[in-house]
Short mmCIF file of the C-alpha atoms (twelve columns), coordinates in Angstrom:
data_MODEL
# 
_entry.id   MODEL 
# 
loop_
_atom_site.group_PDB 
_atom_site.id 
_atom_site.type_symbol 
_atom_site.label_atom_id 
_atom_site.label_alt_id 
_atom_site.label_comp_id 
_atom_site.label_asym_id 
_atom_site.label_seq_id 
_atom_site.Cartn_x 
_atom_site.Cartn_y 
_atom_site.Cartn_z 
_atom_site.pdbx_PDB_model_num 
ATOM 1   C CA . UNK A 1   -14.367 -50.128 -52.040 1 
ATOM 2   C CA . UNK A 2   -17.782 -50.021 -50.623 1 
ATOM 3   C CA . UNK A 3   -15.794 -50.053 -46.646 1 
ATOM 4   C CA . UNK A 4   -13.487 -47.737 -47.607 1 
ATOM 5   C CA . UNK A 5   -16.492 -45.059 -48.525 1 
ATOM 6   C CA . UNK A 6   -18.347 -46.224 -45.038 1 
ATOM 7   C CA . UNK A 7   -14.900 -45.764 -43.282 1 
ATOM 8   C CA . UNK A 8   -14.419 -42.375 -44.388 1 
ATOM 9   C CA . UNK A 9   -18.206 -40.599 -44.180 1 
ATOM 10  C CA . UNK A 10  -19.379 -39.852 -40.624 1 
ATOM 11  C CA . UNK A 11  -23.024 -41.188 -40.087 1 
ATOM 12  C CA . UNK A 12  -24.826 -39.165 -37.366 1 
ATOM 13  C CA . UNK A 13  -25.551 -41.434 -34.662 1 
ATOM 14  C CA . UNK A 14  -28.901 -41.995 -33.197 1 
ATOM 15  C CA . UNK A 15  -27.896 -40.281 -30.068 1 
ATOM 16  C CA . UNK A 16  -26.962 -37.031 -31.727 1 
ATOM 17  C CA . UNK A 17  -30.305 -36.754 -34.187 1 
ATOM 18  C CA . UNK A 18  -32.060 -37.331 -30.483 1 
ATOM 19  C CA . UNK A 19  -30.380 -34.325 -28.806 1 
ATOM 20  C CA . UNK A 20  -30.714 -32.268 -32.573 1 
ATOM 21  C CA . UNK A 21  -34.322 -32.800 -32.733 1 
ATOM 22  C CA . UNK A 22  -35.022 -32.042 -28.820 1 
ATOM 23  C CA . UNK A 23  -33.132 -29.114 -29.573 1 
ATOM 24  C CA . UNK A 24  -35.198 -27.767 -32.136 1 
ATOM 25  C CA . UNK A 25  -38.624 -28.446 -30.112 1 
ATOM 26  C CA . UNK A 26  -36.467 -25.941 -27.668 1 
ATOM 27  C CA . UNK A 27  -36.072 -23.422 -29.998 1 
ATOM 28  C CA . UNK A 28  -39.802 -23.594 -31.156 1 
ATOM 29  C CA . UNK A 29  -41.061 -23.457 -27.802 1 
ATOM 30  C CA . UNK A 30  -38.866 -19.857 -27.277 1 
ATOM 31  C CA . UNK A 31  -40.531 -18.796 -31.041 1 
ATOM 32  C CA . UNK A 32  -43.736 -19.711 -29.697 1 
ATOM 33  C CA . UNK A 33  -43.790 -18.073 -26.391 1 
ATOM 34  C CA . UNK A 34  -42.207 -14.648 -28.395 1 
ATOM 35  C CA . UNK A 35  -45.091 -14.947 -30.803 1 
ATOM 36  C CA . UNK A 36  -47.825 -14.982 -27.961 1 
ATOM 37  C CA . UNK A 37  -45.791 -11.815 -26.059 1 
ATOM 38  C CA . UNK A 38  -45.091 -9.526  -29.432 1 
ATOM 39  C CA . UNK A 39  -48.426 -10.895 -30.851 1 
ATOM 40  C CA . UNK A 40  -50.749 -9.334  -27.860 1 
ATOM 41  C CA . UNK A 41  -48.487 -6.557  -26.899 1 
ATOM 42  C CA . UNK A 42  -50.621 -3.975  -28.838 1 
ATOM 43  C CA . UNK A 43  -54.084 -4.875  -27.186 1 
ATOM 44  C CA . UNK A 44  -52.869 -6.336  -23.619 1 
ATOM 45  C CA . UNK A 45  -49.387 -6.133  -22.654 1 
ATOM 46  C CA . UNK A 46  -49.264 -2.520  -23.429 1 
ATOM 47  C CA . UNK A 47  -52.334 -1.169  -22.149 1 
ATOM 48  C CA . UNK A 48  -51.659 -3.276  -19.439 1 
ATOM 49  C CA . UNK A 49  -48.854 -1.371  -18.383 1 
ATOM 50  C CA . UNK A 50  -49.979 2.196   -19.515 1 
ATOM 51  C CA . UNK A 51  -53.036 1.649   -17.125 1 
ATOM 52  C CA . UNK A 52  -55.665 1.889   -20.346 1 
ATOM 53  C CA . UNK A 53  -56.375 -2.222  -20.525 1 
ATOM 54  C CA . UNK A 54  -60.422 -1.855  -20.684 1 
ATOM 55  C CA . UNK A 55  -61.563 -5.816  -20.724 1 
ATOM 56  C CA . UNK A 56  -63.500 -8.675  -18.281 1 
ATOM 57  C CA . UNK A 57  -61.948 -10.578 -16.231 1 
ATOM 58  C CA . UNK A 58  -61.896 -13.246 -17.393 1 
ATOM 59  C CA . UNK A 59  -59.638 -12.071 -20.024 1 
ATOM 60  C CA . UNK A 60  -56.916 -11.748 -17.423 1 
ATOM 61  C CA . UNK A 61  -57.524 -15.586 -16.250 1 
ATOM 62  C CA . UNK A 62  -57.100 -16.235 -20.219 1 
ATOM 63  C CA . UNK A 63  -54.253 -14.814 -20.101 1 
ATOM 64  C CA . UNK A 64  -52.871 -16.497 -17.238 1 
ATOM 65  C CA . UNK A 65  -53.376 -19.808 -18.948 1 
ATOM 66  C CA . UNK A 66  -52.547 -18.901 -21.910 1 
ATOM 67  C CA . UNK A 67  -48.971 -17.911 -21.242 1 
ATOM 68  C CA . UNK A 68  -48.642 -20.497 -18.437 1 
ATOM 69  C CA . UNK A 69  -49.244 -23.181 -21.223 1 
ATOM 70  C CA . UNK A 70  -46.378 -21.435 -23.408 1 
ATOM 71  C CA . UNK A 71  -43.867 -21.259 -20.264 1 
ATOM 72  C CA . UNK A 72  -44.723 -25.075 -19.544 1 
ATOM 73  C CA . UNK A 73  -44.111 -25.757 -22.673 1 
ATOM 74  C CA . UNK A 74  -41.340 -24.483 -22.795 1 
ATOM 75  C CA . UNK A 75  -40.048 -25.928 -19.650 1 
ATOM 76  C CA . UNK A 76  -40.937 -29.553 -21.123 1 
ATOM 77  C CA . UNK A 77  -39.064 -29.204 -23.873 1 
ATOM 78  C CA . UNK A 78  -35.991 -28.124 -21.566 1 
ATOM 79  C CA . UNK A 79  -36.727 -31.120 -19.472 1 
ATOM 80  C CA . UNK A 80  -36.439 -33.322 -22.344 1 
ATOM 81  C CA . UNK A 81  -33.438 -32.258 -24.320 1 
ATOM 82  C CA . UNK A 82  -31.237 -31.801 -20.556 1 
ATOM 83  C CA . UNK A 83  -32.564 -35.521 -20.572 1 
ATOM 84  C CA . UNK A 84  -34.993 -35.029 -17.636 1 
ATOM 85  C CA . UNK A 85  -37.382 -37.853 -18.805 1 
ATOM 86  C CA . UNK A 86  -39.052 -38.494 -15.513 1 
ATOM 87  C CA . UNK A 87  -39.107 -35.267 -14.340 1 
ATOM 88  C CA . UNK A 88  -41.106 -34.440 -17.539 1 
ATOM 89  C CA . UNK A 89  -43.523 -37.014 -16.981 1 
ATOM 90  C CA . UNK A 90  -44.015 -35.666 -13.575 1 
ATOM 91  C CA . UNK A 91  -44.539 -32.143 -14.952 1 
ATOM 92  C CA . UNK A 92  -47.205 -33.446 -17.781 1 
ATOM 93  C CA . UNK A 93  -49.867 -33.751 -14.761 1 
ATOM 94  C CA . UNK A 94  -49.825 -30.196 -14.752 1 
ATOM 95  C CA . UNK A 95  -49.906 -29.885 -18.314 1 
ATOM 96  C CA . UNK A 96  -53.090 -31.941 -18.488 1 
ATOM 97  C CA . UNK A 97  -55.028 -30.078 -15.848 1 
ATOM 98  C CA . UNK A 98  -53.390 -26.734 -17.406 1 
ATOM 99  C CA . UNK A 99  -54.684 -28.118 -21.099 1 
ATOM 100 C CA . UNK A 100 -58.369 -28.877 -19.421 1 
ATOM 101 C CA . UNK A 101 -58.742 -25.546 -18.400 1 
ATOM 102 C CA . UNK A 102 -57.636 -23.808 -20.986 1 
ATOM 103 C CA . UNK A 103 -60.430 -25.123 -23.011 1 
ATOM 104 C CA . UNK A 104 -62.974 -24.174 -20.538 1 
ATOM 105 C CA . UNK A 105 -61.599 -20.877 -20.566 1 
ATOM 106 C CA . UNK A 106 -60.999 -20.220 -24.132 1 
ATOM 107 C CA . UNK A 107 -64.896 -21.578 -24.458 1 
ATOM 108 C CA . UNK A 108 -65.509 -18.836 -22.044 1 
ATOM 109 C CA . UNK A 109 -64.085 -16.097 -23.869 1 
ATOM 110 C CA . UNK A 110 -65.521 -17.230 -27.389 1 
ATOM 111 C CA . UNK A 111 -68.930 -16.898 -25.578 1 
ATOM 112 C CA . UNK A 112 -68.364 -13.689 -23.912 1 
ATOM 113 C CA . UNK A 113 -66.764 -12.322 -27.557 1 
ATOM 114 C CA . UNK A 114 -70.097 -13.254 -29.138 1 
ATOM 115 C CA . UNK A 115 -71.951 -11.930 -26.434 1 
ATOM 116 C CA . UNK A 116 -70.221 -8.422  -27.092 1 
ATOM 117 C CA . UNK A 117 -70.461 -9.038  -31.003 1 
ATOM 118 C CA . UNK A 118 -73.671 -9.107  -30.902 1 
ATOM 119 C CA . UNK A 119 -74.568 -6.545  -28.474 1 
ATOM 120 C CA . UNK A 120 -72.751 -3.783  -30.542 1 
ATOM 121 C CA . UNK A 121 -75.717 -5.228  -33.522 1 
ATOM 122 C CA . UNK A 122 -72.947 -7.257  -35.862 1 
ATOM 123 C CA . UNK A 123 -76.051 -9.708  -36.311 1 
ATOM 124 C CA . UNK A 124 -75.593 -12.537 -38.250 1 
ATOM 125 C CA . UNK A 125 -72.282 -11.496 -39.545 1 
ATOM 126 C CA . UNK A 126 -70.946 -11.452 -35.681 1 
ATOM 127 C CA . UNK A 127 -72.618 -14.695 -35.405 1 
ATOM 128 C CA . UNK A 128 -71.303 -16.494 -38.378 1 
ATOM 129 C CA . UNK A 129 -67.229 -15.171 -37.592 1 
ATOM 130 C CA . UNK A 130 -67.721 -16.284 -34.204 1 
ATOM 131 C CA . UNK A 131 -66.924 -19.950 -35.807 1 
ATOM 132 C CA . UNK A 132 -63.293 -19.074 -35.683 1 
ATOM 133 C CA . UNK A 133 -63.364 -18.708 -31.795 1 
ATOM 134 C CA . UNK A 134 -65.179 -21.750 -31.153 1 
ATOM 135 C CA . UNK A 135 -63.336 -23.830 -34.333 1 
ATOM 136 C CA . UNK A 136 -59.830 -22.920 -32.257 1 
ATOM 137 C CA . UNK A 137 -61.484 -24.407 -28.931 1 
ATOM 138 C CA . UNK A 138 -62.094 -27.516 -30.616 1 
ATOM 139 C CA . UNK A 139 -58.906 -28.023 -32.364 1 
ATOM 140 C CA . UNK A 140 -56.600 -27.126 -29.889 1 
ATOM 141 C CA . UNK A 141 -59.053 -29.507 -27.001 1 
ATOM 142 C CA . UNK A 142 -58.825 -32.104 -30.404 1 
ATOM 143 C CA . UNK A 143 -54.721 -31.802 -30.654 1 
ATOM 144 C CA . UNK A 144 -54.377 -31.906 -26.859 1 
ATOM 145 C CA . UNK A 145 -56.144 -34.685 -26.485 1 
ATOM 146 C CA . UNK A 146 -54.405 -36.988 -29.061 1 
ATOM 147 C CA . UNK A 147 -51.229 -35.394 -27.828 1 
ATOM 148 C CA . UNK A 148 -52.646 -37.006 -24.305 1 
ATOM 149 C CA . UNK A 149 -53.723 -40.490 -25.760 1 
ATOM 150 C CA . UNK A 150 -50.487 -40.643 -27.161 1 
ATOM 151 C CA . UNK A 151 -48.069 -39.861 -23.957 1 
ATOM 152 C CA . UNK A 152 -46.435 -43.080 -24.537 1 
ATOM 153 C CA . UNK A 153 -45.420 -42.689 -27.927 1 
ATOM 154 C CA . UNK A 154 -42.810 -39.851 -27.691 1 
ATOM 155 C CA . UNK A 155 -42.572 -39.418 -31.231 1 
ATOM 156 C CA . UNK A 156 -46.025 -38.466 -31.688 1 
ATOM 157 C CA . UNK A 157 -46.541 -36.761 -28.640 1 
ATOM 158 C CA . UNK A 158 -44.080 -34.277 -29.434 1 
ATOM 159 C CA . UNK A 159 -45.595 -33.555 -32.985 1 
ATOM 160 C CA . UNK A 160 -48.856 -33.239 -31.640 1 
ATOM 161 C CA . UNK A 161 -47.546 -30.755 -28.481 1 
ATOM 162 C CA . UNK A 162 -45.990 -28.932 -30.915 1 
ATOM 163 C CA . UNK A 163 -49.416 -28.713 -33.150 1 
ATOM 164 C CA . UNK A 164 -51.193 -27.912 -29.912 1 
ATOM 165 C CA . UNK A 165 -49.358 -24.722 -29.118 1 
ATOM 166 C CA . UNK A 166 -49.546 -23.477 -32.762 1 
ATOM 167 C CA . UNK A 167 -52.669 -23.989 -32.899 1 
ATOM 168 C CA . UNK A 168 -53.289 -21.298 -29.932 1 
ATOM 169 C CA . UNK A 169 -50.963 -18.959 -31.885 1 
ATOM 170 C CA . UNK A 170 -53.604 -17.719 -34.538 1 
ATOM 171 C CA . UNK A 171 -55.013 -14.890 -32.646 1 
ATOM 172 C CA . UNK A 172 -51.574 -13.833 -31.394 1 
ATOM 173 C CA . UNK A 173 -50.889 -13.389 -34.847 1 
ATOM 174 C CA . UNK A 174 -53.911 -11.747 -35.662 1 
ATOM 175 C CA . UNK A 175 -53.829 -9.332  -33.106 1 
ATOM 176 C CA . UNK A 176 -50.072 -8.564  -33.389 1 
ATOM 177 C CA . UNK A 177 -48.594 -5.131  -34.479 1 
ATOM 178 C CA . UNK A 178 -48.379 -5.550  -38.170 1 
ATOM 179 C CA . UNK A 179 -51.988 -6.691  -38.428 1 
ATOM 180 C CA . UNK A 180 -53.111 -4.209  -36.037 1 
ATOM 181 C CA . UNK A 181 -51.334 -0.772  -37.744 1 
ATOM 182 C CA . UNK A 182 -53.093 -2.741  -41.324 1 
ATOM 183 C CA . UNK A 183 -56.282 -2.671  -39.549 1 
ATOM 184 C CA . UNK A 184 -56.122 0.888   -38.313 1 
ATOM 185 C CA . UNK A 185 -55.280 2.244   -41.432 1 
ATOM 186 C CA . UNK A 186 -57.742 0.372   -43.419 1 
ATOM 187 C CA . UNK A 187 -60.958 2.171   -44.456 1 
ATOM 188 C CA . UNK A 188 -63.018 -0.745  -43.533 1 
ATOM 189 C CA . UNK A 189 -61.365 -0.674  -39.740 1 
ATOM 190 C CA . UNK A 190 -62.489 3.815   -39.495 1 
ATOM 191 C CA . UNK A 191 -65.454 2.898   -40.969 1 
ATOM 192 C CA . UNK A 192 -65.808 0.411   -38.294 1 
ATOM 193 C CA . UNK A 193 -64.806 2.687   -35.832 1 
ATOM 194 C CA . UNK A 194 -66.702 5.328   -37.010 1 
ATOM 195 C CA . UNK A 195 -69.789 3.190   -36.848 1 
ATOM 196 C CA . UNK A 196 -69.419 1.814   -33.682 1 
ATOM 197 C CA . UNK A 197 -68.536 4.617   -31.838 1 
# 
């Protein structure tokens, strides 16, 4: 009885949960890239192409490695589920000196947002939201780094990749249009403006 029922139900084999589960690192790479391009298209991508973008430079090298972490990882996950192993390996070299700098620049830009914070006389209440900035920069350099440590252990490297690039997502979300027409038509954000101006 008990062969008959294994006989007749189809058990997924290892190799097809494998090319499932690349699959679906795939598909969150593409969500995670779209997140980062809708997210900022209100305060970058649009003025960017309207010719109104006001910011430092160092925004635009932000930017650079920000989306040239969520195109790389992207093309990782590609590599991996066309079962490009080595060429993936190859390609993580990048992705470490791509991950270094991105925390060097995203230290960068919580300074200079402090800087700016402060300067318009948010005080102590500039200074005490600026933990957000600098709590990102350590736990995406904390996720990246395990995700490093662990290169070896595919399993967990992928989870912790995965982490990584979420973990960048927050002000992408923050800043995208939904949270941006709330803010505008909150009191608190004319008052803001109001006072600021």
């Amino acid at each position: 009885m008990i062969s008959t029922v294994e006989s007749t139900v189809a058990l997924p084999s290892a190799g097809r949960i494998a090319r499932h589960a690349s699959r679906y690192y795939v598909r969150m790479a593409v969500i995670c890239l779209a997140v980062g391009l809708v997210g900022f298209a209100p305060t970058y991508w649009v003025p960017l192409v309207r010719g109104t973008l006001d910011v430092a430079p160092l925004t635009h090298v932000h930017a650079l490695f920000f989306y040239g972490w969520l195109i790389l990882f992207l093309r990782q996950t590609t590599l991996v589920a066309s079962g490009q192993v080595a060429r993936h390996r190859e390609l993580g070299i990048a992705g470490v000196a791509l991950g270094s700098g991105m925390c060097f620049v995203g230290l960068g830009m919580a300074i200079g947002s402090l800087k700016r914070v402060l300067a318009l006389g948010a005080g102590d209440g500039g200074r005490a939201f600026s933990i957000v900035s600098f709590s990102a920069v350590v736990l995406f350099a904390g996720l990246f780094a395990a995700a490093v440590v662990n290169a070896r252990k595919p399993e967990v490297h992928k989870r912790l990749m995965l982490l990584t690039t979420v973990s960048m997502l927050q002000a992408g979300i923050a800043a995208g249009p939904s949270f941006s027409w709330r803010r505008r038509k909150s009191p608190e954000h004319r008052s803001s403006n109001r006072r600021w101006s």
